[in-house]
C-alpha positions as CSV (number, residue, x, y, z in Angstrom):
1,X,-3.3,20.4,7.7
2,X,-4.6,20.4,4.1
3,X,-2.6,23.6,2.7
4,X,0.7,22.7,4.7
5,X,0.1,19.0,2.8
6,X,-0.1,20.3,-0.5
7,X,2.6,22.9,0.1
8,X,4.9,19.7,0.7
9,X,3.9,18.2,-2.2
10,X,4.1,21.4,-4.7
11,X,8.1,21.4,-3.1
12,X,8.7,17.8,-3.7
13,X,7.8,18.0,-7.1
14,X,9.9,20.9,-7.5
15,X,13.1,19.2,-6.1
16,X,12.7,16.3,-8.3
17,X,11.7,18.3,-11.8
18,X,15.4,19.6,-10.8
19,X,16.9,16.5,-10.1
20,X,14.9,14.3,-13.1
21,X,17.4,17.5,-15.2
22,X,20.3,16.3,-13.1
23,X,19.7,13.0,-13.2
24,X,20.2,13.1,-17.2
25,X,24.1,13.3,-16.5
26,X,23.6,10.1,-14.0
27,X,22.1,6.8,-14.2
28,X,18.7,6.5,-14.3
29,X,16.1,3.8,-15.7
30,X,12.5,4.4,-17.2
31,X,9.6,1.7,-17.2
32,X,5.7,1.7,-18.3
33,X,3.7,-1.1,-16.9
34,X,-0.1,-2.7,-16.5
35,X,-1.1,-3.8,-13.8
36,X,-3.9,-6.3,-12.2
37,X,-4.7,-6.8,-8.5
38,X,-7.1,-9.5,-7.6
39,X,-7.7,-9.4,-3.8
40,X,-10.4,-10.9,-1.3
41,X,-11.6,-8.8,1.4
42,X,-11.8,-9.3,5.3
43,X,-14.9,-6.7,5.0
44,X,-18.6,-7.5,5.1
45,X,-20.4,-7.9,2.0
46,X,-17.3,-7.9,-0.2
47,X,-16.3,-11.2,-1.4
48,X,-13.3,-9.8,-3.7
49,X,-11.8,-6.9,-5.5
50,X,-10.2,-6.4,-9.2
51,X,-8.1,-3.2,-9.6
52,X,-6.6,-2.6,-13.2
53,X,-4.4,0.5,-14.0
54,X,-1.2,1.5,-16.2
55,X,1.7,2.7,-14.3
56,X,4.7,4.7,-14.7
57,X,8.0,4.6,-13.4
58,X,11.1,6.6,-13.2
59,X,14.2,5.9,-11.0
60,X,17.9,7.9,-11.4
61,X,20.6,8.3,-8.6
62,X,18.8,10.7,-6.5
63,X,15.0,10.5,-7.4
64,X,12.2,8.1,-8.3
65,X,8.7,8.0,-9.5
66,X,6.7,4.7,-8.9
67,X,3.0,4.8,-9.3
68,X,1.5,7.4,-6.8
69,X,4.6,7.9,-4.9
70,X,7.5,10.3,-5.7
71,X,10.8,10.0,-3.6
72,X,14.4,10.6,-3.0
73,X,17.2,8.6,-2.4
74,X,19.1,9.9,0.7
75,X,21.3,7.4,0.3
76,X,21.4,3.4,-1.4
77,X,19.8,1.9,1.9
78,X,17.7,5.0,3.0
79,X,14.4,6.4,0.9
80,X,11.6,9.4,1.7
81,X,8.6,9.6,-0.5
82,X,5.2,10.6,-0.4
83,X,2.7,8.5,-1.3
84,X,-1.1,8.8,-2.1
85,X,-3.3,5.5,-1.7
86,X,-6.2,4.9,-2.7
87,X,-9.5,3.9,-0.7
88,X,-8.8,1.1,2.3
89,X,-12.4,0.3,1.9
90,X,-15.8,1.8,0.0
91,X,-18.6,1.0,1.9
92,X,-20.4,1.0,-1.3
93,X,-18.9,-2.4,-2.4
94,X,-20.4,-3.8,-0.1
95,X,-23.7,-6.2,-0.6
96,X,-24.8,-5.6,2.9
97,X,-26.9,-3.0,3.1
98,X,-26.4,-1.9,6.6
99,X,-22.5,-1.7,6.0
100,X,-23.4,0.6,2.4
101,X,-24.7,3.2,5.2
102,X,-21.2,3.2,7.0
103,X,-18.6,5.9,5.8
104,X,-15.9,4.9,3.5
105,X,-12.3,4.1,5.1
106,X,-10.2,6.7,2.5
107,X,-6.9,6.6,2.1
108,X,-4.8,9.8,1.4
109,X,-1.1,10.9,1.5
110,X,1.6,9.6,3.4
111,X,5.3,10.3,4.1
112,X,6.7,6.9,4.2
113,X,10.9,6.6,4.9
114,X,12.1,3.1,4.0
115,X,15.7,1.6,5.0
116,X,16.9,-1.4,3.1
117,X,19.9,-3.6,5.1
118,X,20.1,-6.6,2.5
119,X,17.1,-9.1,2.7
120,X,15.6,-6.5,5.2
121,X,13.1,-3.6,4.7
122,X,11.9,-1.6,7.4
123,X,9.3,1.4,6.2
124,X,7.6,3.7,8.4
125,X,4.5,5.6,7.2
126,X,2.3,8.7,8.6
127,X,-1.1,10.1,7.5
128,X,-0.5,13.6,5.7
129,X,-4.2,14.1,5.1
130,X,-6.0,14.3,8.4
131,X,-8.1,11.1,7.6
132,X,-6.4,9.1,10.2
133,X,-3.5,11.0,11.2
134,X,-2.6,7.4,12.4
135,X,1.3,5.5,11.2
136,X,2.0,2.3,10.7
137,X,5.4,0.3,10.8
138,X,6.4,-2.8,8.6
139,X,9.6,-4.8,8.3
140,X,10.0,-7.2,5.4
141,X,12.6,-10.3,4.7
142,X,13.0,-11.0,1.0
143,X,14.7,-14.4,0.4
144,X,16.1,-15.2,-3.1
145,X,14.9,-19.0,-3.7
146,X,15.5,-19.5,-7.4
147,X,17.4,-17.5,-10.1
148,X,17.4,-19.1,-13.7
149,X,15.4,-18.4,-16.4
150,X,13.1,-16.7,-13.9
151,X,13.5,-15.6,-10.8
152,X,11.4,-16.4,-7.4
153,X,11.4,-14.9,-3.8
154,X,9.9,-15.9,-1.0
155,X,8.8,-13.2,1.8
156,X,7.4,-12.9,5.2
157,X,6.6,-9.4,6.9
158,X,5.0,-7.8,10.4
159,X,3.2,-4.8,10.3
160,X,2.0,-2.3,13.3
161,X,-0.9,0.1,12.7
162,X,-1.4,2.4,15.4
163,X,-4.6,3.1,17.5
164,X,-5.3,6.0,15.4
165,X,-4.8,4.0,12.0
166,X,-6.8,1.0,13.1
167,X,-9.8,2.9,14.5
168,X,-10.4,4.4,11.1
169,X,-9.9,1.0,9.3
170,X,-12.3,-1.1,12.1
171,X,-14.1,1.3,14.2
172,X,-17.8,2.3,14.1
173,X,-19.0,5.4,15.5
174,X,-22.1,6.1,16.9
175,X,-23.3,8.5,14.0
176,X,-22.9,5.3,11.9
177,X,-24.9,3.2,14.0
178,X,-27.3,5.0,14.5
179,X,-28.0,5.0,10.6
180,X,-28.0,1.3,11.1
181,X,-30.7,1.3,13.7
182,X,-28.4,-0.3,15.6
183,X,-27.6,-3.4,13.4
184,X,-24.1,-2.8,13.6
185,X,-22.8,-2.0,17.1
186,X,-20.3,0.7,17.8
187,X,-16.6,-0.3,17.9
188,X,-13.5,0.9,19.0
189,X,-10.3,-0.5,17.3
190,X,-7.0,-0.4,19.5
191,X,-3.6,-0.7,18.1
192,X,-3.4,-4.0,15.4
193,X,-1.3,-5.8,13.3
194,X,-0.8,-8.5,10.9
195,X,1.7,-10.5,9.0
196,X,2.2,-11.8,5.6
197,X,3.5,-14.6,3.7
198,X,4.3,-13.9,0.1
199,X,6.3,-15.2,-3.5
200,X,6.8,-13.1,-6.1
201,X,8.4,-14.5,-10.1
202,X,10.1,-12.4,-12.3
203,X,10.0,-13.8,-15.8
204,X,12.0,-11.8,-18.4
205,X,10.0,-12.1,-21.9
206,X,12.3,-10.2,-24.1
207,X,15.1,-7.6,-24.1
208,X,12.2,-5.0,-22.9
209,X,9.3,-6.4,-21.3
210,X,9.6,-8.1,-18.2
211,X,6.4,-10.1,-16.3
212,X,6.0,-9.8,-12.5
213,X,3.1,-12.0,-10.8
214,X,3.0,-11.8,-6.8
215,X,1.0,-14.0,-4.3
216,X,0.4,-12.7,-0.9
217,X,-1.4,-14.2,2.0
218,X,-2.1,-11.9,4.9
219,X,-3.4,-12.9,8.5
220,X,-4.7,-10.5,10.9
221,X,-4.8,-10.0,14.7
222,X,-7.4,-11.1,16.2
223,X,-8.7,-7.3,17.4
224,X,-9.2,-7.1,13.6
225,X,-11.6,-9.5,13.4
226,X,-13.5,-8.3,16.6
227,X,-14.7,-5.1,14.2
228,X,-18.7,-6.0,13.3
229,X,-17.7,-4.8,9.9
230,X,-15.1,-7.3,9.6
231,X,-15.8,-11.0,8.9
232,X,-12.4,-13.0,8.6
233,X,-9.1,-12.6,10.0
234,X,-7.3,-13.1,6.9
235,X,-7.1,-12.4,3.0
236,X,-5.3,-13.5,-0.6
237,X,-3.8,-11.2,-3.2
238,X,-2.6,-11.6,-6.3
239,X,-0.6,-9.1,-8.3
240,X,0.2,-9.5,-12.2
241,X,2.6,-6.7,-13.5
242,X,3.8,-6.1,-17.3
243,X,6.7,-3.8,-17.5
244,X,8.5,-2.1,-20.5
245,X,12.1,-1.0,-19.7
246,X,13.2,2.0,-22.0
C-alpha cells in the first residue's frame, strides 16, 4: 500500500514539474498566504483548537498547487489531486486522561476528484495511506450574497463518510479499552454524515493582498455523537486567510 502510494506521488510531481515549464507559455497565477484556524471540537477533553501556518499556492491552465494538495485540471469543471491532511484528532489534546490513552485518529493521503457545475461542488475522496482506507462524499452550494467593496457568500453542504472512515474517526477498540480499564466502552461507528452552514468575505486590501475570513458551523449525525469519545453533535470554525497575489 505504502510504496505503490509514494510511487503515485513521486509521478504526480513529475507531471506537474513538466507542466509548471509548460504552463510558463499559459496563464497561470502565484499567491503566498497565512493562515489562522480557530476551531472547537466535538472530542472529549478538547474545548478548542488554534492551527497557524504559511501557505503557498500555484494555479496555471493545467496544474495547481494549494497547500498540501497538488492537482490537475482535466478540464474547467473537473479536478484530481492528492492531498495529505493532517491529524483528525491527537488524543494527546485531550484533558481527559482516559481519552490521552486512546490512539490518535491520523490523517494521511487522499485522491480527491472534484466537479464544479456553477454554485455546485461535488468532491469525492479515498484514503491512500492504509489508515482508514475509508471515502467520503461531499457536495457544496455556494451562493454569491453581496459583491461591492467586498465580497460575501453564503454556503450549505452534506457530507457522507463511509463505515470504514467513521470507525477510525469514532470507534474504540478493545485494545484501547482495555488501557482504559474499561472507562470508555468499545464502539463501533457505522457509516455517518454531517452538514454545514457557512459565509465566507473576501476583502481586497490593495492591488496584492487580499483578506479571506470564513465562518463555518457543522452539525453532525446523531451516530457521531453516540461515540464515548465524542461529547457534542456539532462544532464552529473560523478561518482567517492573508494572501499576496504575484
Amino acid at each position: 500500500m505504502y510504496e505503490h502510494t509514494y510511487k503515485i506521488i513521486l509521478v504526480l510531481l513529475a507531471i506537474f514539474s513538466t507542466g509548471s515549464c509548460l504552463a510558463q507559455n499559459h496563464s497561470s497565477n502565484f499567491e503566498l498566504g497565512f493562515f489562522t484556524n480557530y476551531s472547537t471540537s466535538i472530542y472529549k477533553g478538547v474545548d478548542r483548537g488554534v492551527e497557524s501556518l504559511p501557505f503557498l499556492s500555484y494555479d496555471s491552465d493545467s496544474f495547481f498547487l494549494q497547500g498540501t494538495s497538488i492537482g490537475y485540471h482535466a478540464s474547467k469543471e473537473i479536478d484530481f489531486s492528492l492531498n495529505y491532511n493532517e491529524s483528525f484528532f491527537d488524543s494527546s489534546n485531550s484533558d481527559d486522561n482516559n481519552i490521552k490513552k486512546l490512539d490518535e485518529r491520523k490523517g494521511g493521503l487522499t485522491a480527491k476528484s472534484t466537479i464544479e457545475l456553477g454554485v455546485l461542488k461535488i468532491e469525492l475522496e479515498q484514503d491512500l495511506s492504509g489508515e482508514s482506507d475509508g471515502f467520503s462524499a461531499n457536495s457544496l452550494i455556494s451562493i454569491p450574497l453581496y459583491h461591492g467593496s467586498y465580497t460575501l457568500i453564503g454556503s450549505i453542504g452534506y457530507t457522507y463518510n463511509s463505515e470504514k472512515l467513521s470507525q477510525h474517526l469514532y470507534s474504540v477498540s478493545f485494545a484501547e479499552s482495555t488501557r482504559t480499564s474499561g472507562a470508555i466502552a468499545t464502539h463501533t461507528s457505522k457509516s455517518t454524515h454531517y452538514t454545514t452552514y457557512g459565509i465566507s468575505m473576501i476583502k481586497p486590501l490593495s492591488e496584492k493582498f487580499t483578506l479571506s475570513t470564513d465562518l463555518t458551523h457543522i452539525r453532525f449525525s446523531d451516530n457521531v455523537e453516540a461515540s464515548p469519545i465524542v461529547t457534542k453533535n456539532n462544532k464552529t470554525a473560523v478561518e482567517v486567510i492573508l494572501i499576496y497575489d504575484f
